[in-house]
C-alpha positions as CSV (number, residue, x, y, z in Angstrom):
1,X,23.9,68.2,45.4
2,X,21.3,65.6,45.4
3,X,21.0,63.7,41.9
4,X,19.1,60.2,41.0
5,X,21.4,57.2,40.9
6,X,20.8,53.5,39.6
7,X,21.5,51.1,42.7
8,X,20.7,47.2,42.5
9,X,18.1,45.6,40.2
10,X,17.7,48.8,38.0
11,X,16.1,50.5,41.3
12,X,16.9,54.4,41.1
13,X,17.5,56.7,44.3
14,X,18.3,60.1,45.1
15,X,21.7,60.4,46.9
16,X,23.8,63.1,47.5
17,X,26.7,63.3,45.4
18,X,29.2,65.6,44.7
19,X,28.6,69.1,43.2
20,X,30.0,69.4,39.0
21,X,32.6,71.4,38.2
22,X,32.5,73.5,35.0
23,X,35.5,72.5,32.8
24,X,36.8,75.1,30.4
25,X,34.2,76.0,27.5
26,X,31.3,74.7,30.0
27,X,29.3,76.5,32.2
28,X,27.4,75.1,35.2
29,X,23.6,75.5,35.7
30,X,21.2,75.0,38.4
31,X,18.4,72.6,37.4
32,X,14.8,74.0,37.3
33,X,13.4,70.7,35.4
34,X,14.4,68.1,33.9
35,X,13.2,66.4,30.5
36,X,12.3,62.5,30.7
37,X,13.2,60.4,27.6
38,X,12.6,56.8,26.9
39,X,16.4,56.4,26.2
40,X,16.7,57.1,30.3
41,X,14.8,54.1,30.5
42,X,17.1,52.4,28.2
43,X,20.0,53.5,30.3
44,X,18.7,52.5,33.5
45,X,17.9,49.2,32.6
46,X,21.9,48.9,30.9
47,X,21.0,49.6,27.2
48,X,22.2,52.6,26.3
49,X,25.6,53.6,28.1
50,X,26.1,57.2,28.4
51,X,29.2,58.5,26.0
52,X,33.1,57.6,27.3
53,X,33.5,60.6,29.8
54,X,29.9,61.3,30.7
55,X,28.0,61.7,34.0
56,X,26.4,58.8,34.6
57,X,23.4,59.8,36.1
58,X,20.9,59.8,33.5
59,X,19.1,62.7,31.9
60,X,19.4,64.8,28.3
61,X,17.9,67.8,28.7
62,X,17.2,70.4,31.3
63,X,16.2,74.0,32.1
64,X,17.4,75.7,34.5
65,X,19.8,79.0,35.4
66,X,23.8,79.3,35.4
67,X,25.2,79.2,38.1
68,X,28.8,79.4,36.9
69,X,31.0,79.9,34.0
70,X,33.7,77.4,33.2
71,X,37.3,79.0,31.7
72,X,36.5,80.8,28.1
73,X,32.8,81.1,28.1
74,X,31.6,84.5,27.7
75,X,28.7,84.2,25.3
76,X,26.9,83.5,28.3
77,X,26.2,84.8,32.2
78,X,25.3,84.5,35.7
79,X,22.2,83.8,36.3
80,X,20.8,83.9,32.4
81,X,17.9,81.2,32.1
82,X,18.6,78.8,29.5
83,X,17.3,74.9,28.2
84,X,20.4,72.9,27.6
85,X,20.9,70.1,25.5
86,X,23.2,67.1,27.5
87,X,25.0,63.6,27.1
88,X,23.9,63.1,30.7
89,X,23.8,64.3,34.0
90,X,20.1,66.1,33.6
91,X,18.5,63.6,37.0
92,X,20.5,66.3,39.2
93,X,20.2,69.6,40.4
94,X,23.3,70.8,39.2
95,X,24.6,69.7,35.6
96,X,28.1,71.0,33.9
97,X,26.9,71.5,30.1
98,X,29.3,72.1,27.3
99,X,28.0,76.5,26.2
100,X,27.6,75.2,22.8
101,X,24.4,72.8,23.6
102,X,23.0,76.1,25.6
103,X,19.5,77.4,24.2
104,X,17.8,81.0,25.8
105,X,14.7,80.2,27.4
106,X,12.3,82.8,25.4
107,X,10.5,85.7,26.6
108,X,6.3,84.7,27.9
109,X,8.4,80.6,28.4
110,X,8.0,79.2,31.6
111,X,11.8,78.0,32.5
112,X,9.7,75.1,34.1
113,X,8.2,74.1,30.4
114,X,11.6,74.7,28.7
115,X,12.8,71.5,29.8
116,X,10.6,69.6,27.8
117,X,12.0,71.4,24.5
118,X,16.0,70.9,23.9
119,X,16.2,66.7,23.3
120,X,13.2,66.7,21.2
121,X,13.4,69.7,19.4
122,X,17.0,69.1,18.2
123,X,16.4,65.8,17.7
124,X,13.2,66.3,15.3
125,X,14.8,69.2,13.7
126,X,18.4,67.7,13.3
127,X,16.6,64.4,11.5
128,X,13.7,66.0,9.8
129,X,15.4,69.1,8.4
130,X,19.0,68.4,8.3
131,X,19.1,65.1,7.2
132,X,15.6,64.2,6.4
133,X,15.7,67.5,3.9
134,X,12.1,68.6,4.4
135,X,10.7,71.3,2.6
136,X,7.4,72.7,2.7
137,X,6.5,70.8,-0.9
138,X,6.8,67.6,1.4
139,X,4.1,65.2,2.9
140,X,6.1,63.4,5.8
141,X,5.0,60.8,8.2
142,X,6.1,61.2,11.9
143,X,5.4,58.4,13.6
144,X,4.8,58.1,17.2
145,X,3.4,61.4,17.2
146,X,2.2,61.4,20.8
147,X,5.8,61.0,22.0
148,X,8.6,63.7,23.4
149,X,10.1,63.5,19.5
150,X,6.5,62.7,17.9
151,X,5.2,65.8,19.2
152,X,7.7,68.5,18.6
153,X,8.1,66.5,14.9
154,X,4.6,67.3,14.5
155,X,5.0,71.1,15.4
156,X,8.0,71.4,13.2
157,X,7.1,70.2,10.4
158,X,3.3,72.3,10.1
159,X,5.5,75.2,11.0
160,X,7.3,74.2,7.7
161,X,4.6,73.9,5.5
162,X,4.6,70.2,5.1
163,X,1.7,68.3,4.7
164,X,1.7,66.1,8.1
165,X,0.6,62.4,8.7
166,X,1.4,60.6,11.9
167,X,0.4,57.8,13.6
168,X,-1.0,57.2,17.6
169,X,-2.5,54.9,19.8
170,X,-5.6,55.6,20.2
171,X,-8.4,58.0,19.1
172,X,-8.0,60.7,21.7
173,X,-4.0,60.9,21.4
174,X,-4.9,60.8,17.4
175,X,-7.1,63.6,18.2
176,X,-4.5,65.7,19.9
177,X,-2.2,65.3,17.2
178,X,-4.4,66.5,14.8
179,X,-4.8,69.7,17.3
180,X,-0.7,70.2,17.5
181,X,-0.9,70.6,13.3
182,X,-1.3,66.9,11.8
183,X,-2.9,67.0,8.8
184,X,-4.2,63.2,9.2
185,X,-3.2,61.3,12.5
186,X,-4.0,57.7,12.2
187,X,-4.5,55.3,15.0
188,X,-2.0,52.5,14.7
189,X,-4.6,50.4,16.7
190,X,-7.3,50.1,15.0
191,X,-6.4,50.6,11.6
192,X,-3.7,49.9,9.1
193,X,-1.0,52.2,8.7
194,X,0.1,51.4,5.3
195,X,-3.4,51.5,3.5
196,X,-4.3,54.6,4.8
197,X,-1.2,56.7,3.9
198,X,-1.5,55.2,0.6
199,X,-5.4,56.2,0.2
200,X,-4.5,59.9,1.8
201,X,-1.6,60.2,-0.8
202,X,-3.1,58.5,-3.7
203,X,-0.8,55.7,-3.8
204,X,2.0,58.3,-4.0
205,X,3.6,57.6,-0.6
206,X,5.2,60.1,1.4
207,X,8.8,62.5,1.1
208,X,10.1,61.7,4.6
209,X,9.4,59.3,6.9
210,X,10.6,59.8,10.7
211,X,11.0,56.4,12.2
212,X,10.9,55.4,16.2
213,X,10.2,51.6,15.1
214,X,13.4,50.5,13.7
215,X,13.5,47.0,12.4
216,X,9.6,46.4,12.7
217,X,8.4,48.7,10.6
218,X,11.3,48.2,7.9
219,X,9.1,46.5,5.4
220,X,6.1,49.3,6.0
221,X,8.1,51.8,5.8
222,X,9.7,51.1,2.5
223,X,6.8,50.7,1.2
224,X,4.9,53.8,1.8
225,X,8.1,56.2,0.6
226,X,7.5,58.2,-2.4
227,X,10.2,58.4,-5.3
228,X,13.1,59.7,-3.7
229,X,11.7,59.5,-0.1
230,X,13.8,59.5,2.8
231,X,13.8,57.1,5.7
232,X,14.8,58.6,8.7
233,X,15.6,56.6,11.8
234,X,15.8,57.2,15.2
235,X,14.6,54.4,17.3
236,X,14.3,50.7,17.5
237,X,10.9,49.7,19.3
238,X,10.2,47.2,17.4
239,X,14.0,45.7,16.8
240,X,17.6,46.5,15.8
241,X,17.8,43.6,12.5
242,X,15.0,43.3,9.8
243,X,14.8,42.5,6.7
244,X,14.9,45.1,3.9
245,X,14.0,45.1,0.1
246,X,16.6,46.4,-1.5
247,X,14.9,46.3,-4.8
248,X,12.3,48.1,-4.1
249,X,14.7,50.8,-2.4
250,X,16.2,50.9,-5.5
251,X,13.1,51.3,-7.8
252,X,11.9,54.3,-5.9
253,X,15.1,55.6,-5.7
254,X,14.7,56.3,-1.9
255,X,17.1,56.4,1.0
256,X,17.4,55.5,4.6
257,X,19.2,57.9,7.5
258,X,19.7,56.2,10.4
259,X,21.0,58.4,13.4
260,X,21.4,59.3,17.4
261,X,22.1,62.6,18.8
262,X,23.8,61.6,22.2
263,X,26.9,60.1,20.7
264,X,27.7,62.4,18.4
265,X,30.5,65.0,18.6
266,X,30.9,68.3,20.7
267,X,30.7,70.6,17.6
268,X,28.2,68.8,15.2
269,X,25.9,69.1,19.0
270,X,26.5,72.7,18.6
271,X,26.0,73.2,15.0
272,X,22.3,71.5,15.5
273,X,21.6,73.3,18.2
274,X,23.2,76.5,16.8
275,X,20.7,75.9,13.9
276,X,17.8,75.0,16.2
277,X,18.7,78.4,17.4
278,X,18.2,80.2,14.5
279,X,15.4,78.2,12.7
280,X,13.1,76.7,15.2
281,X,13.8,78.5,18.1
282,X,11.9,81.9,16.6
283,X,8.6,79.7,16.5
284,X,7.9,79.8,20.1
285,X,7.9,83.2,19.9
286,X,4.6,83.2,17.7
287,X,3.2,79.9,19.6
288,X,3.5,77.5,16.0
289,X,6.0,75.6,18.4
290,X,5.1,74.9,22.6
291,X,6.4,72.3,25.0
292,X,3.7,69.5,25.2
293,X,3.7,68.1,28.8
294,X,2.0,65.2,30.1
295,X,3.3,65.4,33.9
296,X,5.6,66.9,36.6
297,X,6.8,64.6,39.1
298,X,9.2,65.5,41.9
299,X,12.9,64.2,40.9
300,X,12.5,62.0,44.3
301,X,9.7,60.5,42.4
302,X,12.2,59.5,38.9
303,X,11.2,55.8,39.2
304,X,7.1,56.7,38.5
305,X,8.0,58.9,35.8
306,X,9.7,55.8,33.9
307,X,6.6,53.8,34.9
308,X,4.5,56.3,33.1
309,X,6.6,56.6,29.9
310,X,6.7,52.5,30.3
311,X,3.2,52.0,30.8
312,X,2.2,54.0,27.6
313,X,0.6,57.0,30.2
314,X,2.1,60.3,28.6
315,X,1.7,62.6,25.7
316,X,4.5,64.5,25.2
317,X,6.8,65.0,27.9
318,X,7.3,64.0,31.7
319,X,9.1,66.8,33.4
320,X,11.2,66.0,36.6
321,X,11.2,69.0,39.2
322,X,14.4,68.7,42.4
């Protein structure tokens, strides 16, 4: 098969390699798309190491159609379209997935599109809902709500019945948000975050914060939960060590989660999804949840779709097509 490799000076290029094989309780599916994440860029620039015993080609999430079924599956079969949910191995167009980080690619979805759903939806849902505890009595800020995460984050929660702030660059991506269900989207350029979450909440603050900043917006952050708020972390854009007031933790009585998918165990990978499943899943059925996609770029082509997540170009998600 042909699949995107990382050659000198963080360079990527499509080589042939050799075809997966599934391994018992996997099943092997031929790639239709592939989702593009910002921790792909991380991992081709030596960052973020794939888990001991993954692929090394990069790539989390994919949609696509088995091709094979690996010893013990038969939940699943031949030729089934599904969106699958990976530790690698997505930049290919052939990827062994474990059957328990399979999704169904819904009735009216174009496979294509489904790509752009598994990483962010679990990852929104697993941190929002699971550990973030939203509940539609919640206001929550998602930050970054023009991103892969952002975006879904955004759906989710509406879907929910949360009241929904995020932030954006701009006021045309704040505009879109405001169009995928944010109740206030506030544009991180030209005004200040803090204030206006704190005039839109009368000084209240918010339930559940989802976090793509990391040490950056520690102090912010803190600041703008609610009693008993919940700080939700899932990224580090502006640093990995900060400063935090513990005090003032402590006075509101809040918490902070801080979390990755990738890395985490086989079966807590299925339970998540198995919940994404059977939650979030039934919501593209009525449209409350769709893939937001900025571009699709031939897999040949991997290199300008990190430029374009890079240079700040995409809303949503950058779909790579073998």
């Amino acid at each position: 098969m042909r699949a995107i490799t990382v050659i000198a000076d963080q360079e990527l290029e499509l080589a042939d390699v050799p075809d997966p094989t599934p391994g018992p309780g996997e099943v092997l599916v031929r790639v239709a798309a592939t989702g593009v994440n910002r921790a792909d860029v991380l991992q081709r620039a030596g960052h973020y190491p794939p888990p001991p015993g993954t692929s090394d080609v990069m790539g989390l999430e994919v949609s696509g159609t088995i091709a094979a079924l690996g010893e013990g599956v038969t939940a699943w079969r031949e030729g089934e379209q599904v969106a699958a949910l990976l530790a690698g191995g997505g930049y290919a167009e052939l990827v062994a997935v474990p059957a328990g980080q399979l999704l169904p690619v819904p009735a009216g979805l174009d496979l294509v599109d489904a790509a752009a759903l598994p990483e962010a939806v679990c990852t929104a849902w697993a941190n929002l809902v699971q550990s973030g505890g939203l509940t539609n009595a919640d206001t929550v800020l998602v930050h970054g709500g023009s991103g892969g995460v952002g975006s879904a984050a955004i759906q989710l929660a509406a879907a929910l019945g949360a009241r929904v702030l995020t932030t954006a660059g701009g006021p045309e991506r704040a505009a879109r948000c405001r169009e995928l269900g944010a109740d206030l989207a506030i544009d991180y350029r030209a005004q200040d975050v803090v204030e206006e979450v704190e005039r839109a909440t009368d000084g209240r603050g918010v339930d559940v914060i989802l976090d793509v900043l990391g040490a950056g917006g520690l102090p912010g952050n803190v600041r703008m939960l609610a009693t008993n708020g919940r700080l939700v972390v899932i990224g580090t854009q502006k640093g990995r060590k900060g400063e935090l007031d513990l005090g003032l933790l402590m006075t509101k009585r809040a918490s902070i989660h801080a979390a990755t998918l990738r890395a985490r165990p086989l079966e807590e990978k299925a339970a998540v999804v198995a919940d994404v499943r059977e939650r979030a899943w039934p919501l593209l059925d009525d449209g409350r949840l769709r893939p937001v996609i900025s571009h699709r770029v031939p897999l040949a082509e991997a290199a300008r779709a990190h430029e374009l997540l890079e240079n700040g170009q995409v809303f949503g998600k950058v779909l790579l097509l073998p």
